[in-house]
C-alpha positions as a Markdown table, in Angstrom:
| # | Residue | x | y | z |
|---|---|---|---|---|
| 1 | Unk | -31.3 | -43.2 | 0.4 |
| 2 | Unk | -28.3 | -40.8 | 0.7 |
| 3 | Unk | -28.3 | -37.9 | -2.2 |
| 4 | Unk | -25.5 | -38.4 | -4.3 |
| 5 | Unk | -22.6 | -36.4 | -3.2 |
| 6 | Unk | -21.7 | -33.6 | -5.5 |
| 7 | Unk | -18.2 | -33.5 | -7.3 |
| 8 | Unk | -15.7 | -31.4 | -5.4 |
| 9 | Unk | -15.2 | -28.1 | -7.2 |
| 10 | Unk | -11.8 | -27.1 | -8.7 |
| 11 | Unk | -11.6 | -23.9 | -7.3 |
| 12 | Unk | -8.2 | -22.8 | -9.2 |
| 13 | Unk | -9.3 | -24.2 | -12.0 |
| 14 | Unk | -9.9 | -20.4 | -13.3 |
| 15 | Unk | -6.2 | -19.3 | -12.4 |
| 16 | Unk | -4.1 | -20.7 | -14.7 |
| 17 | Unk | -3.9 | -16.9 | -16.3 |
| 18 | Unk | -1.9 | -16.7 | -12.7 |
| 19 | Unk | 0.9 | -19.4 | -14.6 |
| 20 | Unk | 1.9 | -15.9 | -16.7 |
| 21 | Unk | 2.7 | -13.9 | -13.8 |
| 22 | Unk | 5.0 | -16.1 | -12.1 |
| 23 | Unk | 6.7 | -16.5 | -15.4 |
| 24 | Unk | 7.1 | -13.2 | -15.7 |
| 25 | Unk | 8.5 | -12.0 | -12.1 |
| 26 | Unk | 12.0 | -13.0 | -12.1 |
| 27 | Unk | 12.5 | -11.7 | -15.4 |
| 28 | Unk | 10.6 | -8.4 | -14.8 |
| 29 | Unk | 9.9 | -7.6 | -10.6 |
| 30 | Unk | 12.7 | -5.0 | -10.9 |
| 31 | Unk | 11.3 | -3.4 | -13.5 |
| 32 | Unk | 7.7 | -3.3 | -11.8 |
| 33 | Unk | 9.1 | -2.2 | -8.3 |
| 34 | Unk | 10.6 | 1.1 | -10.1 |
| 35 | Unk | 6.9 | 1.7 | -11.8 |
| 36 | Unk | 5.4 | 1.1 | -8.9 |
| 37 | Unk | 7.2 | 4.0 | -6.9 |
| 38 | Unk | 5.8 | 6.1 | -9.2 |
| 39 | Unk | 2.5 | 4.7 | -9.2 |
| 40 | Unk | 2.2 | 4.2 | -5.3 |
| 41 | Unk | 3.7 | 5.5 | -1.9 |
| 42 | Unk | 6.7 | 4.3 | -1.4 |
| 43 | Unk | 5.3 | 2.2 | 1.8 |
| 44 | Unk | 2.6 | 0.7 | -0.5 |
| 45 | Unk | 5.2 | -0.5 | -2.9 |
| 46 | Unk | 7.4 | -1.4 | -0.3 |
| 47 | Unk | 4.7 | -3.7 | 1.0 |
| 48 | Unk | 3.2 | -5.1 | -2.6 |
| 49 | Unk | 7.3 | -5.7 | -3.4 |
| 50 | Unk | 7.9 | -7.7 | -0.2 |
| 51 | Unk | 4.7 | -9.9 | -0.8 |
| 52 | Unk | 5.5 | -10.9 | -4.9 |
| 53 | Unk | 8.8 | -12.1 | -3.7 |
| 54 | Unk | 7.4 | -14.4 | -1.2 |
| 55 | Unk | 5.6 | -15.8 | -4.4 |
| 56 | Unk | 8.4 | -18.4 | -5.5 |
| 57 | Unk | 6.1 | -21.6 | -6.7 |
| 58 | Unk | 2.3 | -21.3 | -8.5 |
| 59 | Unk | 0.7 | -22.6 | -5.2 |
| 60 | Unk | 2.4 | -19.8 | -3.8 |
| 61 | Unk | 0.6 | -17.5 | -6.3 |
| 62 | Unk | -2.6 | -19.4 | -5.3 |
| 63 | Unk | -2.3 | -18.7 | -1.5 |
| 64 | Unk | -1.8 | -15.0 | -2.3 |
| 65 | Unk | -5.0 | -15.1 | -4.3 |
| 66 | Unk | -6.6 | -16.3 | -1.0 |
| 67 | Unk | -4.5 | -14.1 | 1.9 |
| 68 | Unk | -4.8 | -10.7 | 2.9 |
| 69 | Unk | -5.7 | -7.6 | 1.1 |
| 70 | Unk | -2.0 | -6.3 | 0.1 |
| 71 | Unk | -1.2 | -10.0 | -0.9 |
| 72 | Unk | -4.3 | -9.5 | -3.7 |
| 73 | Unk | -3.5 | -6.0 | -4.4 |
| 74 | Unk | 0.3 | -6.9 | -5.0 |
| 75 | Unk | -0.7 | -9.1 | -7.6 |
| 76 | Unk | -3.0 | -7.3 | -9.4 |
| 77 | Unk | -0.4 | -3.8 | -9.1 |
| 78 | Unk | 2.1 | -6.7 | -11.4 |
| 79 | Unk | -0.5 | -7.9 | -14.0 |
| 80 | Unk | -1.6 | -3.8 | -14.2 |
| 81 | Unk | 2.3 | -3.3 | -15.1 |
| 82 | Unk | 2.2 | -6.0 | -17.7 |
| 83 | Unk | -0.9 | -4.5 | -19.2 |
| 84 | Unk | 0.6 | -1.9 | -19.8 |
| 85 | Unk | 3.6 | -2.3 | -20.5 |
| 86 | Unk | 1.6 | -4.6 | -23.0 |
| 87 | Unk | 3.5 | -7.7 | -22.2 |
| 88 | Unk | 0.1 | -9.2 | -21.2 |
| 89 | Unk | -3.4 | -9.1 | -23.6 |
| 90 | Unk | -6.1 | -7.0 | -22.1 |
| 91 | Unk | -8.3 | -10.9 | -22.5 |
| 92 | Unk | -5.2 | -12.0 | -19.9 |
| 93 | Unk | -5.4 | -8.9 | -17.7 |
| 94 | Unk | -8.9 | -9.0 | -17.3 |
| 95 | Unk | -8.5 | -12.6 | -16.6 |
| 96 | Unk | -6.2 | -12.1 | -14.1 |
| 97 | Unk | -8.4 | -9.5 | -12.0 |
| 98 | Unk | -11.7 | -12.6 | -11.9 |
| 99 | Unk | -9.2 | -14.6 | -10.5 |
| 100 | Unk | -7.9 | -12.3 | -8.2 |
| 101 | Unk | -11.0 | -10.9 | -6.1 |
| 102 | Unk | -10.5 | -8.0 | -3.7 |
| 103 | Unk | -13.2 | -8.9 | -0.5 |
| 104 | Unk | -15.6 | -6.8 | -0.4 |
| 105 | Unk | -17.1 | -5.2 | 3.2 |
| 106 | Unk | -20.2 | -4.0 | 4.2 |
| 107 | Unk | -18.8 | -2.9 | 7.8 |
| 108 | Unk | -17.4 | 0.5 | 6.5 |
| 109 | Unk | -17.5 | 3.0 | 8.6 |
| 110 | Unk | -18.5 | 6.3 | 6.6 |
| 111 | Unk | -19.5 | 8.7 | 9.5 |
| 112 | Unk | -18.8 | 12.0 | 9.6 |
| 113 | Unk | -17.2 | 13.2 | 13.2 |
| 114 | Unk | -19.1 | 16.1 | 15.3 |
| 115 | Unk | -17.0 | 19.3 | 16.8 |
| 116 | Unk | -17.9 | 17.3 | 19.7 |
| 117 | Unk | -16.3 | 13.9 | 18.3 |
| 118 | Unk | -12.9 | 16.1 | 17.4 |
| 119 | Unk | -12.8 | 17.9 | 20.9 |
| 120 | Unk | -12.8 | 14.4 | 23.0 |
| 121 | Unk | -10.4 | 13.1 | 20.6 |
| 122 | Unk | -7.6 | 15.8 | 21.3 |
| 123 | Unk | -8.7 | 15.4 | 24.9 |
| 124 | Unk | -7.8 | 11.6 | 25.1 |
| 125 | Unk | -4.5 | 12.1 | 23.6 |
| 126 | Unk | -1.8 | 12.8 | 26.8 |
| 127 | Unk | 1.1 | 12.1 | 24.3 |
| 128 | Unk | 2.5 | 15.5 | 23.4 |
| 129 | Unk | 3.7 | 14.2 | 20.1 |
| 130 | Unk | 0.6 | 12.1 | 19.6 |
| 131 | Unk | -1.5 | 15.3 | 20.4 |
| 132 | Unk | 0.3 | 17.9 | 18.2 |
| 133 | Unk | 0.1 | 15.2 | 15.1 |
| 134 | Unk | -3.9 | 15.0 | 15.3 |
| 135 | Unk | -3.6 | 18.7 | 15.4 |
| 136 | Unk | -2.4 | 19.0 | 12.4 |
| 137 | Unk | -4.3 | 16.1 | 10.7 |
| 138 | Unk | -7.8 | 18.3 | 11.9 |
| 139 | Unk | -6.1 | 21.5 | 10.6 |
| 140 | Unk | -4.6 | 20.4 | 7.5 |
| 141 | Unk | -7.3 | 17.8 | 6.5 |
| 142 | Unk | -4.6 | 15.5 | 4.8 |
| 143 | Unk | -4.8 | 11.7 | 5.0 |
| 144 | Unk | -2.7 | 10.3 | 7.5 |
| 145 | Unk | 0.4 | 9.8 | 5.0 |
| 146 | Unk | 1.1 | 12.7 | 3.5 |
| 147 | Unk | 0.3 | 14.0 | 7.1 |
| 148 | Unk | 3.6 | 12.6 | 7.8 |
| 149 | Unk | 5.2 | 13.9 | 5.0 |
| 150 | Unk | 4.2 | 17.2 | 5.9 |
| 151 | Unk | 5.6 | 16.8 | 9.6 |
| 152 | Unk | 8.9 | 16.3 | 8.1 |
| 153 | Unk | 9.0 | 19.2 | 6.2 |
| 154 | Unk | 7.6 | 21.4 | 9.4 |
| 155 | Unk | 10.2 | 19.6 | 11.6 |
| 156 | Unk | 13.0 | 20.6 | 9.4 |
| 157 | Unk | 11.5 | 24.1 | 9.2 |
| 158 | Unk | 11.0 | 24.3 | 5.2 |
| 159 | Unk | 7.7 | 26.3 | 5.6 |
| 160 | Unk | 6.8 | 29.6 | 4.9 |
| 161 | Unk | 4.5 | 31.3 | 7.6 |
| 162 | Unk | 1.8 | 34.6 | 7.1 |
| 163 | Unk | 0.0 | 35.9 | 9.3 |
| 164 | Unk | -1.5 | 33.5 | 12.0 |
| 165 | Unk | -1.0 | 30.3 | 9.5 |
| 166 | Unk | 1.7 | 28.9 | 7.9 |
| 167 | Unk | 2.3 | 26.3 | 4.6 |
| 168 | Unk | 4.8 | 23.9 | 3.1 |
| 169 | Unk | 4.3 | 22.6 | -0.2 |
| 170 | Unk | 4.3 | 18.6 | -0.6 |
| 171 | Unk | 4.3 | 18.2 | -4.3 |
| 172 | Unk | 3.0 | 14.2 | -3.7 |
| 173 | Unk | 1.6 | 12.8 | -6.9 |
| 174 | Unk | 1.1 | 9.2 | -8.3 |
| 175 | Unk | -2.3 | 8.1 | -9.8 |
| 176 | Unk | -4.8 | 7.4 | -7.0 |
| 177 | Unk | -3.6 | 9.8 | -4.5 |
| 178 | Unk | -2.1 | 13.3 | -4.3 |
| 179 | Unk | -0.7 | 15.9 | -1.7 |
| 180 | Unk | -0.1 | 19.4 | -3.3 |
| 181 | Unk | 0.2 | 21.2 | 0.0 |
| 182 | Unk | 0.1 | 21.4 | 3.9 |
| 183 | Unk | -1.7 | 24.4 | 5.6 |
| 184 | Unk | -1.7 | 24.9 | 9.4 |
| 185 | Unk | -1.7 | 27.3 | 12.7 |
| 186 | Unk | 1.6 | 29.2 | 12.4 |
| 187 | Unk | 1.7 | 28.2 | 16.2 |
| 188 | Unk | 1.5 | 24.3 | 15.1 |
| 189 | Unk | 4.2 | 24.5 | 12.7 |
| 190 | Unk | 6.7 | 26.5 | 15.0 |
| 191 | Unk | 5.9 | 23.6 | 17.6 |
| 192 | Unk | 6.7 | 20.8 | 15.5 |
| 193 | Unk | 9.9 | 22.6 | 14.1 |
| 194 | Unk | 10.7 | 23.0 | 17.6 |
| 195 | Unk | 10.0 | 19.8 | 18.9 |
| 196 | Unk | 12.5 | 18.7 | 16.1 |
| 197 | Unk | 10.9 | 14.7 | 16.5 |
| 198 | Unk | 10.5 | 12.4 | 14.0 |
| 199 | Unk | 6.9 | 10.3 | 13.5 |
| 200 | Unk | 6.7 | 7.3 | 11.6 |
| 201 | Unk | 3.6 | 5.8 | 9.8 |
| 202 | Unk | 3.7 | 2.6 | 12.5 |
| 203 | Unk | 3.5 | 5.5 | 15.2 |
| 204 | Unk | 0.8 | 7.2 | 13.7 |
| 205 | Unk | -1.5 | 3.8 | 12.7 |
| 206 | Unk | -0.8 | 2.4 | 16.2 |
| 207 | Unk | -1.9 | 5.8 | 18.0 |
| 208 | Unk | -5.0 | 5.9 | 15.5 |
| 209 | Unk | -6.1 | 2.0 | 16.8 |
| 210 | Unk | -5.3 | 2.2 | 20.5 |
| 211 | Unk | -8.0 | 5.3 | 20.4 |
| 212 | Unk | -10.2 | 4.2 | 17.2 |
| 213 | Unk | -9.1 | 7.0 | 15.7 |
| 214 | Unk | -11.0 | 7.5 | 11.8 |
| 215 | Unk | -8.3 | 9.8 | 10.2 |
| 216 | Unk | -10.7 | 9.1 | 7.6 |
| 217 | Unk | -13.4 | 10.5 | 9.6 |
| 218 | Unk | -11.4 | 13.8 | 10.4 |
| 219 | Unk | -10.7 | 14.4 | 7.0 |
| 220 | Unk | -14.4 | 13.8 | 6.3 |
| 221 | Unk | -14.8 | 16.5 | 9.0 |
| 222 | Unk | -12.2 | 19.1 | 7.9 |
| 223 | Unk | -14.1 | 19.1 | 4.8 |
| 224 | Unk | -17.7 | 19.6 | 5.5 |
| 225 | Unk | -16.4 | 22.3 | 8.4 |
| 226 | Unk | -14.4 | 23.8 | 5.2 |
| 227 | Unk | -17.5 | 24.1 | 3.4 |
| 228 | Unk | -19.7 | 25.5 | 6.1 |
| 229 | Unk | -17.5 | 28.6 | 6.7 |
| 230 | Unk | -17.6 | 29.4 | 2.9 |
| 231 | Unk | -14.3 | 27.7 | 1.3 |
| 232 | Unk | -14.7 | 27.2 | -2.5 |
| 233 | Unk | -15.3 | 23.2 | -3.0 |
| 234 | Unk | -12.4 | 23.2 | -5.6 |
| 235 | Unk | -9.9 | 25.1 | -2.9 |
| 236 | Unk | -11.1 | 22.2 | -0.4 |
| 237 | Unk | -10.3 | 19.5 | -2.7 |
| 238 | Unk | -7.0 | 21.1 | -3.9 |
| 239 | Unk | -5.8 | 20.9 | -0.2 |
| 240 | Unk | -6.6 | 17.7 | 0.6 |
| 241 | Unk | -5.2 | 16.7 | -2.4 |
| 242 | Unk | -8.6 | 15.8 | -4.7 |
| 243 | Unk | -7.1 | 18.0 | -7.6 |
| 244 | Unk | -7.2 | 16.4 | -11.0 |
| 245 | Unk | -3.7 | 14.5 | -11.7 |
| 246 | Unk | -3.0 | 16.5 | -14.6 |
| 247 | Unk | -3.0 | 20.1 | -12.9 |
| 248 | Unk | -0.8 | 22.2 | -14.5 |
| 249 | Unk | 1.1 | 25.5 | -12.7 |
| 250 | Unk | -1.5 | 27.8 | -13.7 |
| 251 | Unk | -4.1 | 26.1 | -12.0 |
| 252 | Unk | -1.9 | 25.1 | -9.2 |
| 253 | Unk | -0.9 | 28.7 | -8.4 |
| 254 | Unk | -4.4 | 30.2 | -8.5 |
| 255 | Unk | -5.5 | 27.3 | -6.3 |
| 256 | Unk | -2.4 | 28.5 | -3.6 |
| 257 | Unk | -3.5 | 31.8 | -4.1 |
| 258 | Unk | -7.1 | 31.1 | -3.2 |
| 259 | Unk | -6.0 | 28.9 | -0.6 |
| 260 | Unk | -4.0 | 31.7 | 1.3 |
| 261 | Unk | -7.6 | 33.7 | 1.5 |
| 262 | Unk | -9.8 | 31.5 | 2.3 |
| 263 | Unk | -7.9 | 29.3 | 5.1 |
| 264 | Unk | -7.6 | 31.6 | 7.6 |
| 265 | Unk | -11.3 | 31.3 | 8.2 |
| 266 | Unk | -11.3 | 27.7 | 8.6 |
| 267 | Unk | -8.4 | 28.0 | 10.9 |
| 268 | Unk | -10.7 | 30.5 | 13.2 |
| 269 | Unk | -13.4 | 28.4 | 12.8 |
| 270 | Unk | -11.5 | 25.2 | 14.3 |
| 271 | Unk | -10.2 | 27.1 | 17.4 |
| 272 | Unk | -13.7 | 28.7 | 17.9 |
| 273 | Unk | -15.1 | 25.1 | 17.4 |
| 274 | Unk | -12.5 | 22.5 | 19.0 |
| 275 | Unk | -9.7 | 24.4 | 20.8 |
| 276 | Unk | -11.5 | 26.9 | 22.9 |
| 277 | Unk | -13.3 | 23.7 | 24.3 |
| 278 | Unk | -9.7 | 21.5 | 25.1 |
């Protein structure tokens, strides 16, 4: 005799707390978009914005709750808003969150690049652009964004140089991730001003797939090499932007001044390790 088949499960029958935020987001999607700037880079919210308006009908909401990563994180970045702009009940936003699950992975990759790993990565890159913005990821240890944001600032020639390095303050803040400043080779700053080229954050992620590039591994790198040639742990974390939000000037001008002694070692210790073997 056949077992009895089981009833079909409901499975949105624990989203109906999703029925307030579509009733919220004509009235209130400006509002968040603004908040969100402030909260996010600008390409996040850019992303997170395009995906809620999509959203025009409940199912809608529902497929979200199923698609890809930035459609989940766009919906819980709006119920976070209406918590706290308490338009929403922490019971509701909490709700909100067990219906909208973030996937979790177990194929992260958390290695830490060699010298070696570095060196055949500058090697395989025959771009010049492509080439001198790795550079100045492995010298500056920034993520890949602010990166960017620094190569703007170097193309236009807003830095100030001393000695064999040079630096240009980013001032990038928002709550999850920070940018206070870009150090670098004198020499790599003079060649981006003078290559006077834009790069884009589509340039930059395609160049990082087409070689399986980990910026997330070089910064991984810059920091343990930082270490091993005797920088502070708090002047590594204050240039690749792992400063507490609320720094104040104080403690972000004895952080630059600390910075300016201690990089140039690095710096030698990058061309002794990675350069002097391109």
């Amino acid at each position: 005799m056949n077992p009895r088949p089981s009833a079909p499960e409901a499975p949105f029958d624990d989203c109906e707390p999703l029925k307030r935020l579509l009733w919220e987001k004509e009235r209130l999607l400006s509002k968040w978009a603004i908040w969100a700037e402030k909260q996010l880079t600008k390409r996040v919210a850019r992303a997170y914005l395009n995906a809620l308006k999509k959203a025009q009908t409940f199912n809608d909401l529902l497929q979200m709750r199923e698609g890809s990563k930035t459609q989940r994180l766009a919906l819980r970045s709006f119920a976070k808003y209406l918590y706290e702009s308490r338009i929403i009940t922490k019971e509701e936003y909490e709700a909100i969150k067990r219906c909208v699950k973030l996937k979790r992975t177990n194929n992260i990759d958390t290695r830490v690049y060699s010298d070696e790993d570095i060196t055949n990565i500058l090697r395989q890159l025959t771009n010049k652009k492509h080439h001198i913005f790795l550079r100045l990821v492995v010298e500056s240890g920034l993520r890949r964004s602010h990166a960017i944001s620094a190569w703007g600032k170097l193309r236009k020639g807003e830095y100030t140089t001393m000695g064999e390095f040079a630096y240009t303050e980013l001032n990038i803040r928002n709550k999850t991730k920070q940018a206070f400043v870009c150090f670098c080779s004198r020499e790599l700053a003079d060649a981006i001003h003078e290559m006077n080229e834009p790069i884009s954050y589509n340039i930059a992620e395609n160049v990082g797939k087409r070689q399986r590039i980990l910026y997330n591994g070089i910064r991984k790198w810059w920091y343990t090499t930082a270490l091993d040639v005797g920088m502070d742990s708090n002047v590594a974390d204050f240039l690749q932007g792992r400063a507490p939000t609320s720094i104040g000037a104080r403690h972000y001008l004895d952080a630059l001044r600390l910075a300016k002694k201690q990089y140039p070692k690095l710096l030698q210790a990058i061309r002794e390790r990675i350069y002097s073997n391109l």
